[in-house]
Structures are given as C-alpha cells and as structure tokens.
LOBAFI-46866 format. One line per field, with one value per residue (C-alpha): residue in three letters; residue number from 0; x, y, z. Coordinates in nm, 3 decimals. Layout:
residues N
res: ALA ...
n: NUM ...
east: X ...
north: Y ...
up: Z ...
END
This chain:
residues 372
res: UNK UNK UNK UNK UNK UNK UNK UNK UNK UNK UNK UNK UNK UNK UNK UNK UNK UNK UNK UNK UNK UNK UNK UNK UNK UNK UNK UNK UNK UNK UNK UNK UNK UNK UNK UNK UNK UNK UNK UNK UNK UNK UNK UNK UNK UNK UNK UNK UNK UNK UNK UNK UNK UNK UNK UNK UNK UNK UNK UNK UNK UNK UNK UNK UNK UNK UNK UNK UNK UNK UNK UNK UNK UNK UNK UNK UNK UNK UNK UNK UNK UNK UNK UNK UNK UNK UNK UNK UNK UNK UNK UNK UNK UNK UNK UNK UNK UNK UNK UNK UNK UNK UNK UNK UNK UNK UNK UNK UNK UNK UNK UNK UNK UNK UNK UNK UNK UNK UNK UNK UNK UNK UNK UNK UNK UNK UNK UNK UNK UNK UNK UNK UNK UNK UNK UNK UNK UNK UNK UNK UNK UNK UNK UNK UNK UNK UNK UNK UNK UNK UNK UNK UNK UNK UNK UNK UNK UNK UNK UNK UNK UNK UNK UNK UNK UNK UNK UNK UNK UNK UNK UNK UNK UNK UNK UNK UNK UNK UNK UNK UNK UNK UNK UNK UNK UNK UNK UNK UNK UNK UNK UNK UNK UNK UNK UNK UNK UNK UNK UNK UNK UNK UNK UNK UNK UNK UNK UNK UNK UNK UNK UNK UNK UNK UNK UNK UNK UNK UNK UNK UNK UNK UNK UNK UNK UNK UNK UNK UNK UNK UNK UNK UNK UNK UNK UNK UNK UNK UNK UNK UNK UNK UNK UNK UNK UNK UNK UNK UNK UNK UNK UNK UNK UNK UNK UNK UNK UNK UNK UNK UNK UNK UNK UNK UNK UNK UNK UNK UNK UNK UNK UNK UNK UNK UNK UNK UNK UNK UNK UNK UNK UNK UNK UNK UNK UNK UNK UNK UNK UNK UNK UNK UNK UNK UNK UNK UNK UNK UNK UNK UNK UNK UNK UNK UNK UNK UNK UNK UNK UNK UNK UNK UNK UNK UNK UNK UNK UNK UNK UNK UNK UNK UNK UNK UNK UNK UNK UNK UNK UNK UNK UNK UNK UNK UNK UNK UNK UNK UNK UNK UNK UNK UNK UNK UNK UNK UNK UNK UNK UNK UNK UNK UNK UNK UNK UNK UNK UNK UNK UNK UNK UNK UNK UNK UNK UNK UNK UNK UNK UNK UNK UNK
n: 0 1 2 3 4 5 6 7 8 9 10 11 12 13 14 15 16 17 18 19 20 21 22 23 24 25 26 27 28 29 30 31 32 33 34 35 36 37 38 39 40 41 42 43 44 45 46 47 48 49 50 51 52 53 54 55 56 57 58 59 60 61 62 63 64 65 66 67 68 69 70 71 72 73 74 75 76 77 78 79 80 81 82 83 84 85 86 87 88 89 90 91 92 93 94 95 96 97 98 99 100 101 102 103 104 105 106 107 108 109 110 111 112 113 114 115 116 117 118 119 120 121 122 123 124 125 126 127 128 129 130 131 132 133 134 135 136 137 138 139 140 141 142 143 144 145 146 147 148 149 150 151 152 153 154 155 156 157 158 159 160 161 162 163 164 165 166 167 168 169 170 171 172 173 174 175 176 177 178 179 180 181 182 183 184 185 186 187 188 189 190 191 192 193 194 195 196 197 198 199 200 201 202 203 204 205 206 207 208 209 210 211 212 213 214 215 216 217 218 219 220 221 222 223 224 225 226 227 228 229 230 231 232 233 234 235 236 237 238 239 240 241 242 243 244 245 246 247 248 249 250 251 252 253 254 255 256 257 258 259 260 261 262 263 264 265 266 267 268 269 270 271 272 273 274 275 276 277 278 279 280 281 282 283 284 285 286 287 288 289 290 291 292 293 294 295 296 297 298 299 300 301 302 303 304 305 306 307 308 309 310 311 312 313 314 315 316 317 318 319 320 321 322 323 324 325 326 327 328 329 330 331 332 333 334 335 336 337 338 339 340 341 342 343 344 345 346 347 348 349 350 351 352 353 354 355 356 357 358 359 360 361 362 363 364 365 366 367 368 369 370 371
east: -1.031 -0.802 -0.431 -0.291 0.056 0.266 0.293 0.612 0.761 0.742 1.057 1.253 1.120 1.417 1.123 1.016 1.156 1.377 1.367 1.185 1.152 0.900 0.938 0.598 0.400 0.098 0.048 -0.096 0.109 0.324 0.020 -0.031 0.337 0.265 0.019 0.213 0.501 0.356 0.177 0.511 0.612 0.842 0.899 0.741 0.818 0.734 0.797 0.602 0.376 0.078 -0.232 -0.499 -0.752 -1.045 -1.076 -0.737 -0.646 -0.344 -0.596 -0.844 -0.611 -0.604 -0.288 0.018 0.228 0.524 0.568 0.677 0.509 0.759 0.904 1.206 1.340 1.476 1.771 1.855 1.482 1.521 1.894 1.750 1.486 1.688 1.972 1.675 1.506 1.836 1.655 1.792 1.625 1.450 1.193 1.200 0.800 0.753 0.746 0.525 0.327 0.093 0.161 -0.101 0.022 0.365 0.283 0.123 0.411 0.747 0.960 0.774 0.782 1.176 1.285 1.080 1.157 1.523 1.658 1.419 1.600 1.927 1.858 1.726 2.026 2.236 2.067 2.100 2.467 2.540 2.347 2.555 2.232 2.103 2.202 1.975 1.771 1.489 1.419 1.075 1.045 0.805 0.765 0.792 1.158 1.258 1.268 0.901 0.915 0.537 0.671 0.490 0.728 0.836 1.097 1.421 1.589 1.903 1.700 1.789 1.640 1.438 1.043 0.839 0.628 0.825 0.683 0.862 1.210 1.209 1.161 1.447 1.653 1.598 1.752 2.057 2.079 2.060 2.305 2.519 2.514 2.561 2.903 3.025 2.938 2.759 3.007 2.914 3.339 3.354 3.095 3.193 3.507 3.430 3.025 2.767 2.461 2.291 2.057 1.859 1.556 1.202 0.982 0.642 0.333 0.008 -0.077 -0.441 -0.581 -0.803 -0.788 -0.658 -0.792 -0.523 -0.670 -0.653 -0.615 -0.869 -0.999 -1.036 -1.206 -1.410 -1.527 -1.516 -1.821 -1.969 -1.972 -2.181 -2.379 -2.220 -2.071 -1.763 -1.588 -1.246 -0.971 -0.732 -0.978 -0.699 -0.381 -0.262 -0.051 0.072 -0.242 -0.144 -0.282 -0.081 0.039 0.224 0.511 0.532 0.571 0.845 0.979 0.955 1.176 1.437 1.474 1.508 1.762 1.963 1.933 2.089 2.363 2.338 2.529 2.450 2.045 2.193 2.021 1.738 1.454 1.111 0.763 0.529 0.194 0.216 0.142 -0.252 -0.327 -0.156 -0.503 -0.657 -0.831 -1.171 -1.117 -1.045 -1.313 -1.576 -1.446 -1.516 -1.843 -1.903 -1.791 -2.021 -2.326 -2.361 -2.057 -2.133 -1.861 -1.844 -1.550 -1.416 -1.125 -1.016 -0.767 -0.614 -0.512 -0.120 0.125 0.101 0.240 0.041 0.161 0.378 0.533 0.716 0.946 0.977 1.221 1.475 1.264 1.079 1.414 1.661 1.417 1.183 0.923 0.605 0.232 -0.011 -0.309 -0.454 -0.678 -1.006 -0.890 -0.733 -1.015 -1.252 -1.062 -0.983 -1.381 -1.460 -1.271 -1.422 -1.781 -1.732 -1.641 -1.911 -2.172 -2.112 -1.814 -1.558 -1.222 -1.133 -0.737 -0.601 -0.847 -0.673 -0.368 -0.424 -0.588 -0.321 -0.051 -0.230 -0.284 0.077 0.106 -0.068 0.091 0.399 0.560 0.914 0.855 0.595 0.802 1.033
north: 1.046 1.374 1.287 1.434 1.449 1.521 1.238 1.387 1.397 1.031 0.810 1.105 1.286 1.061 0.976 1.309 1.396 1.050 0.803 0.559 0.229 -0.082 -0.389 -0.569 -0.209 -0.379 -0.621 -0.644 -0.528 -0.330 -0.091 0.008 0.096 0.293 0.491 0.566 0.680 0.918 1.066 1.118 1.362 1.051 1.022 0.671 0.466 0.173 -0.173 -0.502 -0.704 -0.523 -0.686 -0.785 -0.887 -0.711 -0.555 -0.458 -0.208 0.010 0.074 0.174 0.389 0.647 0.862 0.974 0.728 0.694 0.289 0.019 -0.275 -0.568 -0.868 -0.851 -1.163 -0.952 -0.804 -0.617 -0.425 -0.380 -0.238 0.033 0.127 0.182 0.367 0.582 0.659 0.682 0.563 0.611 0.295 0.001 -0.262 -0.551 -0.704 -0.846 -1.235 -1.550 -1.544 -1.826 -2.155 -2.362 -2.199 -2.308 -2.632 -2.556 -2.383 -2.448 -2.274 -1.989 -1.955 -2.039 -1.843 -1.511 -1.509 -1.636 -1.497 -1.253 -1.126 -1.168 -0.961 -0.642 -0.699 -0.678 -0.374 -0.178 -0.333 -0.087 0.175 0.455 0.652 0.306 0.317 0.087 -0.217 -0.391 -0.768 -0.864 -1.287 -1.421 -1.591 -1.890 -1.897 -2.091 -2.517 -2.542 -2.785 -2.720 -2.610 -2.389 -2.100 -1.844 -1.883 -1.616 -1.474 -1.719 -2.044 -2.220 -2.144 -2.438 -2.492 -2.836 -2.628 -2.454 -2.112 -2.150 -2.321 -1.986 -1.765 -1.932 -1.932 -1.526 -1.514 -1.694 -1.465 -1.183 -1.313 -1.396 -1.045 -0.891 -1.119 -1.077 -0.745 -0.537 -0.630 -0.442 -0.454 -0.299 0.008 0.349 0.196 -0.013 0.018 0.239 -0.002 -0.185 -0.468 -0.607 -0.867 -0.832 -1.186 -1.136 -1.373 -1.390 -1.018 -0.896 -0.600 -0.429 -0.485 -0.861 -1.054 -1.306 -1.635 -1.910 -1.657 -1.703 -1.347 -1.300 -1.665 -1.551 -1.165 -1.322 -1.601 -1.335 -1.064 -1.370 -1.445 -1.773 -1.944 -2.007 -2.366 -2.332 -2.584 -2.638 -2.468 -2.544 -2.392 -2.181 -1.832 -1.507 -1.267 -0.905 -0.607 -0.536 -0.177 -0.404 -0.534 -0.197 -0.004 -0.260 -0.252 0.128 0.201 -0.063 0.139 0.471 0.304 0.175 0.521 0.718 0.455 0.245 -0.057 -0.258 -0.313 -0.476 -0.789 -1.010 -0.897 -1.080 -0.846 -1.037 -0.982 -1.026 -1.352 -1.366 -1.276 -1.660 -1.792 -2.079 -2.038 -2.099 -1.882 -1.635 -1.674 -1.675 -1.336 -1.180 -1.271 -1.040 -0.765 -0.827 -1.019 -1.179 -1.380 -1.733 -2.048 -2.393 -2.589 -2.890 -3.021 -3.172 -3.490 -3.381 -3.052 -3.042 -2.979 -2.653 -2.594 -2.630 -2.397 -2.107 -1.836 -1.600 -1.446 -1.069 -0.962 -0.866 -0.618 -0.502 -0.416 -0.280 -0.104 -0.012 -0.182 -0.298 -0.416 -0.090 -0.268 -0.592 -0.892 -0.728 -0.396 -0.595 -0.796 -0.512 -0.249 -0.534 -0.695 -0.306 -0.222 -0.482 -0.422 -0.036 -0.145 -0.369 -0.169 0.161 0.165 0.340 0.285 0.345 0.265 0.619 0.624 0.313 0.417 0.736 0.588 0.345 0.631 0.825 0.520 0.450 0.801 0.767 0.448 0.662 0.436 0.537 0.626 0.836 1.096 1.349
up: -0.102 -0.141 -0.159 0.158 0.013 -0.284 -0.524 -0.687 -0.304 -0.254 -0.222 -0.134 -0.509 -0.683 -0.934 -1.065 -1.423 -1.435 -1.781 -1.632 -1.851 -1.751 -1.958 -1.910 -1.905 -2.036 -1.776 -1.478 -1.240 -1.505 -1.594 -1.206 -1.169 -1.511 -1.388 -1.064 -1.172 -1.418 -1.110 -0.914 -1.273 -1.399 -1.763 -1.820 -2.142 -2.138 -2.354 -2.437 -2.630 -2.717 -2.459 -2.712 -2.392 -2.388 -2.161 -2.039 -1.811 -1.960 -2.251 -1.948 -1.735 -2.063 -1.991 -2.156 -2.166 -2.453 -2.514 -2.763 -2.873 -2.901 -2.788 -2.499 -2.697 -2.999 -2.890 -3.150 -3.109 -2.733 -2.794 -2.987 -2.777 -2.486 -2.668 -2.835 -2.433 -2.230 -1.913 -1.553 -1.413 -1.601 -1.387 -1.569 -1.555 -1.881 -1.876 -1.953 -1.597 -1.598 -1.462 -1.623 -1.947 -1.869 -1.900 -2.219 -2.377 -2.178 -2.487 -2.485 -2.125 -2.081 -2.369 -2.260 -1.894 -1.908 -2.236 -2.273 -1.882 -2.026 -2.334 -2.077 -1.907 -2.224 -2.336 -2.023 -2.004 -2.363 -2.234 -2.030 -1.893 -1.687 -1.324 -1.151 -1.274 -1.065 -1.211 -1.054 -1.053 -0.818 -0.481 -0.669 -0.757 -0.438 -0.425 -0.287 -0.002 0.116 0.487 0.701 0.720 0.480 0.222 0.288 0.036 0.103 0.033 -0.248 -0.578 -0.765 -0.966 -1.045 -1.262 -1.610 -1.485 -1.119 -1.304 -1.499 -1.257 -1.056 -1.372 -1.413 -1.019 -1.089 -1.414 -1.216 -1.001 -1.245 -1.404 -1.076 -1.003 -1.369 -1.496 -1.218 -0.923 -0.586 -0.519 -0.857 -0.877 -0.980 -1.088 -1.395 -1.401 -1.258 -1.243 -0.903 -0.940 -0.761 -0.736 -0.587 -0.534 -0.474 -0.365 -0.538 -0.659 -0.665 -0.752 -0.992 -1.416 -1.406 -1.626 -1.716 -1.739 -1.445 -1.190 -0.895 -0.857 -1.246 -1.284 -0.990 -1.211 -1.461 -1.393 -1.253 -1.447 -1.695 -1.405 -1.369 -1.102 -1.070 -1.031 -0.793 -0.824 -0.567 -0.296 -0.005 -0.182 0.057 -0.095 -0.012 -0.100 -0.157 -0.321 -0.640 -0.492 -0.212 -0.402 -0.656 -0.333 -0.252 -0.643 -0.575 -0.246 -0.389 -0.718 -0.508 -0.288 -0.607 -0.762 -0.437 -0.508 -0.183 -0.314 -0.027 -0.184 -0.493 -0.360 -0.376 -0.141 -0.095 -0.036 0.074 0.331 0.716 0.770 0.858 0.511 0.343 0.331 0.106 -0.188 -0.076 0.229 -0.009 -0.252 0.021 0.152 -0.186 -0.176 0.138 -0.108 -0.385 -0.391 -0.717 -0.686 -0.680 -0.599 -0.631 -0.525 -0.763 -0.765 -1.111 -1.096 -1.449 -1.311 -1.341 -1.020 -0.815 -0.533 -0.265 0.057 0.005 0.218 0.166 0.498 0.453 0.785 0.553 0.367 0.667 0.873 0.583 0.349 0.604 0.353 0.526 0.374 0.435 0.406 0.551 0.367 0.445 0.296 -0.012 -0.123 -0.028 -0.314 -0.544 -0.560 -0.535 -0.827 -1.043 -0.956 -1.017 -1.363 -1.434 -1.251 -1.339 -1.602 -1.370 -1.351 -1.014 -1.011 -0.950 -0.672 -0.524 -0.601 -0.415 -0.096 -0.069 -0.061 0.226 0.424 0.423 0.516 0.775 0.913 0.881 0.640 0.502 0.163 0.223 0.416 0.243
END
C-alpha cells in the first residue's frame, strides 16, 4: 500500500532531525520503533546487547542505523554513550523479557531490568541534551489478582513471577526518580526532563523469535513442519500488534517533548477489550492465516506460575492522549502470521510494509497522531 501521508509529519513532526536513543534497539519491539523513527527523518542510535538469534529482525530490516553493543548494567559505558550522542529523548526497551527465563535466572533478570533502569536514568540525569525519557515495563507490573477487569494505572504494583517483580520494581524506580530528581513542581526550574511509563499486554508482530512466546513457538514448529505443543491453552492476555503500544510509546514521547508536564505519568496501552482472548483461541485463529500450522494442546504440571487472566484498562490513555488501538484481532494475527509466512515462503521482509499500512489506517480512522 502507498503511504497516504508524510511520515516525517507524524506526531506533530517533533521527531524529524531529533537524537533519538532506544535502549533495547535489538529487540523485538525495539527494532520496529527503530525502523520507524528513521522513517519520520529522526536521528536513531540505538544501544544493547548484540541479538545473536538467527534469524533476527534488526539484522533483517537493513538500514542506517548508528548503535552500540553493550550492556545497560555498566554505567560507566552507558554514561559515555549518551554524553558522546546528546539525545533529546531516550525509550528505555532493553530488559530481561521472558518469564520462564526469569525463573531460570532471577539475578540476571533483577539486576538488568531494575539497575540496569536506574543506570539509564543516571545517565540521562548527567546529560543536559535529554528532555524526555519513556521507560516501557509491561502489563505485568500490577499485583495480579486474576479479576475480570482491567488493571488502571493507580492499582498497586506487585509480580509472583521474578520477570513481573522487576517490572514493578522499574515503576516504583521511575517513580522514585520522578519525585526525587525529575519533580513535575520542579521543571524548568531545577531540571528539564519528563518521564513517564508505558505498560503494555502481550505484543505480537512480525520478527519475534524469543523463545516461549506463543506465536514464535507456533512459526517456529512450523516453519520445521512440526506441530506445535501449547501450554497454558486458557491463559487469557491482552493481544496487540507490536505497532500498538510504539504508537502509544510514540504520542507520550511527543507530548513529553512539547513539555506538557502533566503526561509525566504512567499510562497503560492496551487492545479494546474483544481482542483478551485465550491462548488456544488464539492459536486456532492463526491457523486460518496459514495452513501448515499445526497445534496440539498440553498442559505440563511442571510448568512454573503464570498468571492466568490479565487486563489491562486503557480509559486513561484513550481520553488524555487521544491514544486508541487502529487495528482489531483479525487484522493483528492476519499481518503478524502474514509476516512470518512471507519470510519463510518467499524470503521477504515485509515490516516497512506493516509499518506503513498501519500508519494510513490510523489515518484513516482519524487518529490524533496522524494529523499535523
């Protein structure tokens, strides 16, 4: 599809020619936002561990991108960095995201996602160019109490699971940094930097392939010609496509950087509420997008605790940022199984494409950030 409107005019231009650091550029979700703001003329830099997988998708996307290979718990590395890039805004991605390996490695997983936080913090704290800072956690910051309505923003923060007890750690950090050092009473009189928080529900999208993730178990199998065995087949979660919460990430950050104080805050994206499905509701609608995938449920009675229902309740977002999902379940598992079956069918990478579509729908549902 032809874009029908300027990248470089979206979220009011405030993108176009600004430092832009991602922590976490490597990742997932960090390698989309990449490749988006380099198409709205930012200057992207971008800093993490290198991604060994093979495949993996930043090495895929292919464009000019200046980054850093290291590790956002050495301080002394990421203090450099960020005095050598002077960047305007930094979204904080990189973290241990995997629960099952949380369980695995709870240092690793506590000492990258809460210290590792506090050291971007630092950093941006010593340098003068920073003026807004988006931490991304995760919908599972909040004390899950399997209920059947979505967590706000005000609930209290909690995890079973070391993953979700970091997460919530990194949102009292980031509260704490905002009382002690980036005070909303105190900007433009001893600081110049707004933060805020975005929690997100369970991201899909094209070039995941982190391990015990259900739609990269489920191209994965396949892609062997396997089947594919599901655990937990009546988990219920937030499914979204991964341009969802970046277009969230993305109006917060140009809020923060047009100085509106009053978005230094903690703000859940999250879908409307007919797309929290199950697991195997979800797996059996990717099937309807690609034939070869195969399922079989199981579940395994060694598995470790995860939650099982979680919501997240987006009014907040929806009223004050004007933030709403553009596209629907069907349309998310149809691009995200599409994506992966262009890849192993014909060896395209079709996430520009996506990204692109995704922007003119929006436009066309006359969503806020797509107007100028």
């Amino acid at each position: 599809m032809e874009n029908v409107v300027n990248f470089k005019e979206l979220f009011g231009g405030v993108y176009k020619n600004k430092n832009i650091l991602i922590t976490g550029h490597t990742g997932f979700k960090g390698s989309w936002l990449a490749l988006w703001l380099h198409k709205m003329g930012a200057n992207v830099y971008g800093f993490a561990l290198k991604n060994e997988d093979s495949p993996n998708h930043i090495d895929l996307l292919n464009f000019p991108i200046k980054q850093k290979y290291g590790d956002i718990r050495e301080l002394g590395v990421l203090d450099n960095y960020l005095q050598e890039i002077q960047p305007h805004i930094v979204f904080h991605l990189a973290a241990q995201a995997l629960v099952k390996k949380s369980y695995l490695d709870p240092i690793e997983t506590f000492s990258t996602n809460v210290i590792g936080t506090l050291n971007v913090f630092e950093a941006c704290r010593k340098t003068p160019s920073v003026k807004a800072i988006v931490n991304v956690t995760s919908d599972k910051c909040y004390e899950n109490q399997e209920w059947n309505w979505g967590y706000r923003e005000n609930e209290p923060m909690g995890g079973f699971d070391p993953y979700s007890a970091s997460k919530a750690c990194s949102e009292i950090l980031t509260s704490s940094y905002r009382n002690s050092y980036f005070n909303i009473e105190k900007y433009k009189s001893t600081h110049n930097v707004l933060v805020a928080s975005g929690r997100a529900g369970n991201v899909i999208g094209g070039g995941d392939w982190a391990a015990d993730r259900l739609i990269p178990d489920i191209i994965r199998a396949t892609s062997r010609h396997e089947v594919v065995k599901i655990r937990n087949p009546k988990a219920t979660r937030p499914w979204q496509h991964v341009l969802e919460p970046l277009s969230g990430y993305l109006t917060l950050g140009w809020e923060l950087l047009n100085q509106k104080k009053d978005f230094a805050e903690a703000w859940n994206f999250g879908p409307d509420m007919n797309s929290n499905l199950p697991v195997d509701e979800i797996a059996e609608l990717s099937k309807k997008h690609w034939n070869d995938i195969k399922i079989e449920f199981s579940k395994d009675p060694n598995d470790q605790h995860e939650a099982h229902l979680l919501m997240l309740e987006c009014s907040k977002a929806n009223k004050l940022l004007k933030w709403k999902p553009v596209w629907g379940i069907d349309k998310t598992l149809e691009k995200t199984i599409g994506w992966y079956k262009d890849y192993y069918v014909s060896s395209k990478v079709e996430t520009e494409n996506h990204i692109t579509d995704y922007v003119n729908d929006a436009f066309n549902a006359n969503i806020s950030w797509t107007s100028h």
